[in-house]
C-alpha positions in Angstrom: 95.2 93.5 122.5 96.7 90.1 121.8 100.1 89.6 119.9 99.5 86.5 118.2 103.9 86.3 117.8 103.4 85.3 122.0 100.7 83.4 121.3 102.3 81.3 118.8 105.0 80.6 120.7 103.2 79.6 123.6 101.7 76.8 121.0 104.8 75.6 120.0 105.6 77.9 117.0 109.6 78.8 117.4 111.7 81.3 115.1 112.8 79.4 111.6 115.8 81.3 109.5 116.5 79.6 106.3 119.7 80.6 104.0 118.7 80.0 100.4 121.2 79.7 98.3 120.0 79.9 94.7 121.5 79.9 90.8 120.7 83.4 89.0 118.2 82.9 86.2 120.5 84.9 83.2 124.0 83.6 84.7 123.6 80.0 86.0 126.8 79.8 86.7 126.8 82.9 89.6 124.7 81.8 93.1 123.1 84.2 95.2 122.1 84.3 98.8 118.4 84.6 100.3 118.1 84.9 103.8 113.9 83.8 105.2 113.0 84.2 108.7 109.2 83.8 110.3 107.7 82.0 112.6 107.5 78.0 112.1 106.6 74.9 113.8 109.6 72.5 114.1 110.7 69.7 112.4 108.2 69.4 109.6 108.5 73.5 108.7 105.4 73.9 107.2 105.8 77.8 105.9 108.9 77.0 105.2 108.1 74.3 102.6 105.5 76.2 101.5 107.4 79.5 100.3 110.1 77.4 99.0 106.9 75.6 97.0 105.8 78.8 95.5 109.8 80.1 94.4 109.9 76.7 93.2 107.2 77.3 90.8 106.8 80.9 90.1 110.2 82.4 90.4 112.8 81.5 88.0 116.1 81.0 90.0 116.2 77.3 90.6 117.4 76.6 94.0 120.9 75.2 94.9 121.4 74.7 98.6 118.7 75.6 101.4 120.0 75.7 105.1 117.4 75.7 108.4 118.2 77.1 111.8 114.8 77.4 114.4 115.1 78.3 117.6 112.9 78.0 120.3 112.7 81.4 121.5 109.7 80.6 124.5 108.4 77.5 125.7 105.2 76.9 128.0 107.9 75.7 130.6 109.6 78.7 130.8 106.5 80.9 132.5 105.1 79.9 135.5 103.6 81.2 138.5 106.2 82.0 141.3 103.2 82.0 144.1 103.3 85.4 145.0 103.5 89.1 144.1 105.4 91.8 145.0 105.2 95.7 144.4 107.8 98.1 144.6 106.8 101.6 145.3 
């Protein structure tokens, strides 16, 4: 079984967590806080862009403020074969 999560990573996919900030539709006035997190490739952020597309058009709170953090959680750097193999027990 593959999990495509590793996988992603390994092609340069790394954790994205937006804070959406957004106006209430009834009471403009009052903001509200959304927090988004999946897997995204940095800097262009194209789920990202694309979920904030679709609120955009089919939800009505308009959007005030949206903040991006992304880590890289695994690189291809980070694994690599030690050259050798060792059992225990």
């Amino acid at each position: 079984m593959q999990d495509t999560d590793f996988t992603r990573q390994l092609d340069g996919w790394s954790l994205t967590t937006a804070e959406i900030t957004y106006r209430m539709p009834d009471y403009r006035h009052l903001l509200q806080s959304f927090i988004w997190q999946d897997y995204d490739i940095a800097p262009h952020f194209p789920r990202l862009i694309k979920f904030l597309d679709f609120w955009a058009h089919n939800l009505d709170g308009p959007l005030a403020e949206v903040r991006v953090a992304h880590a890289g959680i695994l690189r291809p750097l980070d694994i690599r074969h030690i050259g050798g193999e060792w059992s225990l027990h």
